[in-house]
C-alpha positions as semicolon CSV with decimal commas, in nm:
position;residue;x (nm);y (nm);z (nm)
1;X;0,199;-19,069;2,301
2;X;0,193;-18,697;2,342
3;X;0,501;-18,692;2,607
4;X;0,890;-18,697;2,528
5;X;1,187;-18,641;2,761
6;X;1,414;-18,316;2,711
7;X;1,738;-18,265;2,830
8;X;1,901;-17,911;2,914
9;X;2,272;-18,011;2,973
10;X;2,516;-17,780;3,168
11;X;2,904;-17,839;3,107
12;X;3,194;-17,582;3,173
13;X;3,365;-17,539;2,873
14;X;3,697;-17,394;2,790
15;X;3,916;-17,277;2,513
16;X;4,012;-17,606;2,554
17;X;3,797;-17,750;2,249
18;X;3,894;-18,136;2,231
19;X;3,787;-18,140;2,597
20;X;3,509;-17,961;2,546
21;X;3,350;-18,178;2,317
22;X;3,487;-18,416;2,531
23;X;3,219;-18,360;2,829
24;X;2,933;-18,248;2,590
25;X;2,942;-18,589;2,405
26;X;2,956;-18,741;2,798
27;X;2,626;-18,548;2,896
28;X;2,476;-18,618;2,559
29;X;2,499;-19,040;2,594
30;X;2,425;-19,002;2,970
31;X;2,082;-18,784;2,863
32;X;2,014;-19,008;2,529
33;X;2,059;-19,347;2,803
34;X;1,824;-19,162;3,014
35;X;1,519;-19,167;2,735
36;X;1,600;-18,806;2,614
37;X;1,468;-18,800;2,281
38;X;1,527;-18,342;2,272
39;X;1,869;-18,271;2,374
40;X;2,007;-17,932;2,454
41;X;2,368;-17,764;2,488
42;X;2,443;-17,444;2,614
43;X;2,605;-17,098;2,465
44;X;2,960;-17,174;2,351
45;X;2,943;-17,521;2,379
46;X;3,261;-17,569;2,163
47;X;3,491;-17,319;2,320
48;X;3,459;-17,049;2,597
49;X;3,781;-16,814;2,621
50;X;3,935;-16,536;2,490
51;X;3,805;-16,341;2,203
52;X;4,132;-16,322;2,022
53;X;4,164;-16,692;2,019
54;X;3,817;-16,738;1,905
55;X;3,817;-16,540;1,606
56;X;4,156;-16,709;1,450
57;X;3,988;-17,010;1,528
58;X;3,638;-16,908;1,392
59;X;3,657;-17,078;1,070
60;X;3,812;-17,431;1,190
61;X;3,563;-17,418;1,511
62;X;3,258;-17,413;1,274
63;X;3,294;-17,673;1,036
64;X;3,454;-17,855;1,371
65;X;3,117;-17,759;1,564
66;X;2,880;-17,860;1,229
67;X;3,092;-18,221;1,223
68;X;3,040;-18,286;1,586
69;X;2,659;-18,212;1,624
70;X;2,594;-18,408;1,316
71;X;2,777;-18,691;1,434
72;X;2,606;-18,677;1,772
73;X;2,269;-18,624;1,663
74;X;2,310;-18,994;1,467
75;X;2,512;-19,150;1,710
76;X;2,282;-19,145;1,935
77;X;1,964;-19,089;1,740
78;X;1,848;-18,811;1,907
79;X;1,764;-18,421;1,826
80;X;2,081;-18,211;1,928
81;X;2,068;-17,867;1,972
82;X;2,399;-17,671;1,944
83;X;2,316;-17,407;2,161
84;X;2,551;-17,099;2,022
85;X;2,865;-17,130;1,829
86;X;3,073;-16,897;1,603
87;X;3,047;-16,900;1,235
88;X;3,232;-16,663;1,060
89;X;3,095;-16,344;0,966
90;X;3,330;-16,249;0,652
91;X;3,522;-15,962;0,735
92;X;3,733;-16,151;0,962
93;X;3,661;-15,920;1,259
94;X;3,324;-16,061;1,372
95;X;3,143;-16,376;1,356
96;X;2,742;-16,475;1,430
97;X;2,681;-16,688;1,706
98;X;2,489;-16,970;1,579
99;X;2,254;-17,218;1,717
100;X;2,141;-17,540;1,540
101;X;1,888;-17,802;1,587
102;X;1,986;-18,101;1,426
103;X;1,736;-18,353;1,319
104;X;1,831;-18,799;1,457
105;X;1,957;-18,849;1,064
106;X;2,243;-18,556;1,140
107;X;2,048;-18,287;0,902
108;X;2,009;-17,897;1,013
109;X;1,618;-17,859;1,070
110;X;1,694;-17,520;1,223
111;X;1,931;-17,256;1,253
112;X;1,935;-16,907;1,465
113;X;2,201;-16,627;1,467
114;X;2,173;-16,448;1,805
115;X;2,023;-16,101;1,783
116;X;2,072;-15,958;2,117
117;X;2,452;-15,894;2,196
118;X;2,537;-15,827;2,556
119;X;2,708;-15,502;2,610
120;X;2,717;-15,438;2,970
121;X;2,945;-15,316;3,222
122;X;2,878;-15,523;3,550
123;X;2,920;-15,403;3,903
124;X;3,108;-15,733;3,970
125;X;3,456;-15,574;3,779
126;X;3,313;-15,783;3,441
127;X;3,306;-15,625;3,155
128;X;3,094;-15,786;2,851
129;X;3,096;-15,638;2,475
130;X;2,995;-15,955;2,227
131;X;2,923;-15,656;1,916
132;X;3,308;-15,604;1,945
133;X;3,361;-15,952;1,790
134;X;2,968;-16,076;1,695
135;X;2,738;-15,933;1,448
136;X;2,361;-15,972;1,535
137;X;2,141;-16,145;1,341
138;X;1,902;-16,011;1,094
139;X;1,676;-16,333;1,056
140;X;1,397;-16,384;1,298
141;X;1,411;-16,724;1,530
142;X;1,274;-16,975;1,364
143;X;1,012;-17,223;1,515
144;X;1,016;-17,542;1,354
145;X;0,802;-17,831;1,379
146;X;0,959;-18,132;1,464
147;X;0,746;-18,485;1,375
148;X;0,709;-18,643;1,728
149;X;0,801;-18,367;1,935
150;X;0,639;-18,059;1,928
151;X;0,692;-17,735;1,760
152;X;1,010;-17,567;1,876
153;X;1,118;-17,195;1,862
154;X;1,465;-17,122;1,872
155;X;1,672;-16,801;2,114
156;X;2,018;-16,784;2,301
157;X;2,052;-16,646;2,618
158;X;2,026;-16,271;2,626
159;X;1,709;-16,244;2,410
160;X;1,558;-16,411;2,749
161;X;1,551;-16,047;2,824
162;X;1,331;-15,926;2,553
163;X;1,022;-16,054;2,565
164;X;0,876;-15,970;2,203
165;X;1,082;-16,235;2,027
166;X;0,886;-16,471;2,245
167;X;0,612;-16,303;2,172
168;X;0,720;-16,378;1,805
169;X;0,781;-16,743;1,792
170;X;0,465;-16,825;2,011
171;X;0,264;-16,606;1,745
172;X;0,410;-16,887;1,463
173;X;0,306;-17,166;1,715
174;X;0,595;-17,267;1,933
175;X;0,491;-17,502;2,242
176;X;0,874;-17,521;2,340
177;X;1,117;-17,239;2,357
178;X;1,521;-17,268;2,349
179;X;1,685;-17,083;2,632
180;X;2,053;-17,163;2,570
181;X;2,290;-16,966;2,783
182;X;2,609;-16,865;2,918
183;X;2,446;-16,644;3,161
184;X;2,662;-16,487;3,407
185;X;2,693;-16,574;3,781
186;X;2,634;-16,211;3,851
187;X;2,293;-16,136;3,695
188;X;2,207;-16,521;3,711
189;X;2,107;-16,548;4,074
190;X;1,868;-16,265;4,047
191;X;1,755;-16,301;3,735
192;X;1,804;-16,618;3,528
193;X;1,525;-16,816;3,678
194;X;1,262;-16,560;3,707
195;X;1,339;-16,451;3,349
196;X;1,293;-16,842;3,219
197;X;0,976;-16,898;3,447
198;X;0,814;-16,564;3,295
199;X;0,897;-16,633;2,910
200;X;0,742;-16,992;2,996
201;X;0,434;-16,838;3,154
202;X;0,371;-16,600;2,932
203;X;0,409;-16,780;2,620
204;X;0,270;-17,102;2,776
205;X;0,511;-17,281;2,642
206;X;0,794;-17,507;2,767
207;X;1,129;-17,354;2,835
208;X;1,460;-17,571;2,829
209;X;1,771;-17,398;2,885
210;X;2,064;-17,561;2,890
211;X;2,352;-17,364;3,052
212;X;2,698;-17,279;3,117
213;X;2,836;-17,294;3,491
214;X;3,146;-17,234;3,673
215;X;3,470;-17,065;3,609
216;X;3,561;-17,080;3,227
217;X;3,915;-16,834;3,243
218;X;3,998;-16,524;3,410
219;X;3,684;-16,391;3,640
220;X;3,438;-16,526;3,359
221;X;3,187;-16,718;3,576
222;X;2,892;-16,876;3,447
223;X;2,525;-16,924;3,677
224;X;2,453;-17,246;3,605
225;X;2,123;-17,376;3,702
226;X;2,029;-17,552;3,334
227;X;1,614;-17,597;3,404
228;X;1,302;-17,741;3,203
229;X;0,994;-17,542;3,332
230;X;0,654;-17,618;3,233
231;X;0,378;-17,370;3,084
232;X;0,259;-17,315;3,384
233;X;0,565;-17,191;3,471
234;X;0,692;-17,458;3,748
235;X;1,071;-17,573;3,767
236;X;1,055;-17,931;3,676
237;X;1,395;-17,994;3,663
238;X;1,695;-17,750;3,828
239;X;2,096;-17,876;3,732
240;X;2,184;-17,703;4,024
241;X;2,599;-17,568;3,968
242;X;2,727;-17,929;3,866
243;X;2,831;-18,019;3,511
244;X;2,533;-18,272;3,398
245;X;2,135;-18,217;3,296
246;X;1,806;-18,118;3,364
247;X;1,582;-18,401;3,238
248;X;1,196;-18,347;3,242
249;X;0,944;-18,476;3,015
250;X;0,742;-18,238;2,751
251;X;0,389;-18,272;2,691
252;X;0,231;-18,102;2,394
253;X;-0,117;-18,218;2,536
254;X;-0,035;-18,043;2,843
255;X;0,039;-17,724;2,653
256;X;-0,310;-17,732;2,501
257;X;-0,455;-17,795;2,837
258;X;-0,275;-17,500;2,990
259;X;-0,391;-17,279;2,702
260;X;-0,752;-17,333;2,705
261;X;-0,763;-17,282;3,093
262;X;-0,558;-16,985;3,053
263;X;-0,588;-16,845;2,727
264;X;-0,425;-16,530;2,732
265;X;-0,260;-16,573;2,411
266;X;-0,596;-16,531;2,255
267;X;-0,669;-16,235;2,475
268;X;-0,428;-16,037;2,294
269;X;-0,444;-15,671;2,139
270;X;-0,213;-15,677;1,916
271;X;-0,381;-15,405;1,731
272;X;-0,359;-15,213;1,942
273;X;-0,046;-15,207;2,035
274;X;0,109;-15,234;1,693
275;X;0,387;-14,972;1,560
């Protein structure tokens, strides 16, 4: 068997952390009942609020966010992604935002510190500045091969927009990419699914992005629309705006398939284009 089922689950979270975990452990039996063997949550998982209350938190949320995932991942014998949570930076002022990919026996096989921070001023009154309370990362994602999946390459949400760190983890041999997000209603109806299908399609690669949606506090209002897309760059599964998952099975056959009729990753110059 070549095939396995992924899940991209989409919860609204909080600064309400009990709860929080609450609804992710909910969408994580539902997915594992379901046959999901590659479970996803999205950005801020653990706690979604102001960033005053995260950083006094920071410390206490991480070991609190390491606990839980481990615990879930064995519960329910499956591999858990934490899709981006804070871990304390040391200076008390910033964290990273972490994500994790946690093996069925509750070990870290993975880990990625975001490295794009959105800073952006949006037309909708929002304004957005994670490098006032995040540091960026200074590892590159990591793509790690899992024994019975596939190999997987790690992101979170607003490297979707820079396509050279996919370019990056399919150059070390990723067949599935991690999208997750907390991607904003604003941009996401424009953007978010075009984005996913064109990091999918050019990479051939699967894409599972599990996502935030709804209103979280405030005017902080998420897209939604958690999707598994194939590498040929077709929706297989869409969340829609609902808390729950999109569920859609992998095929690592079908990504070599897809590659040798379209083999564009070979095609490359990268020569040529080098700095």
């Amino acid at each position: 068997m070549t095939d396995f089922l992924v899940a991209a689950l989409q919860i609204t979270s909080t600064s309400n952390v009990e709860a929080n975990f609450a609804e992710a452990e909910e969408q994580i039996e539902l997915a594992s009942r379901r046959g999901s063997e590659l479970i996803g949550l999205p950005e801020n998982f653990a706690f979604l609020g102001e960033d005053n209350e995260k950083l006094r938190m920071a410390s206490e949320l991480s070991i609190k966010c390491t606990n839980f995932l481990k615990t879930m991942s064995q519960r329910y014998q499956v591999f858990l992604l934490g899709g981006g949570y804070p871990v304390p930076a040391g200076d008390n002022r910033h964290t990273f935002n972490r994500s994790a990919l946690f093996g069925k026996d509750g070990q870290v096989l993975a880990k990625y510190d975001k490295i794009h921070l959105f800073d952006v001023d949006l037309p909708d009154g929002n304004l957005y500045k994670e490098s006032s309370t995040i540091l960026s990362g200074e590892e590159h994602p990591p793509v790690i091969d899992v024994p019975g999946l596939c190999k997987i390459g790690l992101s979170i949400c607003y490297d979707v927009r820079f396509p050279e760190l996919y370019r990056h983890l399919s150059s070390k041999g990723a067949e599935l990419i991690m999208i997750p997000a907390a991607f904003t209603a604003f941009t996401g109806k424009d953007h978010w699914q075009i984005l996913l299908q064109a990091r999918a399609i050019e990479n051939t690669a699967y894409v599972v992005a599990p996502a935030q949606t709804g209103i979280h506090y405030g005017r902080r209002q998420s897209h939604g629309h958690a999707m598994v897309i194939d590498p040929w760059g077709t929706v297989l599964s869409d969340a829609g705006k609902t808390q729950g998952a999109a569920i859609a099975p992998a095929d690592k056959e079908r990504v070599q398939k897809i590659r040798e009729q379209m083999p564009s990753l070979k095609h490359r110059k990268t020569k040529m284009f080098a700095k």
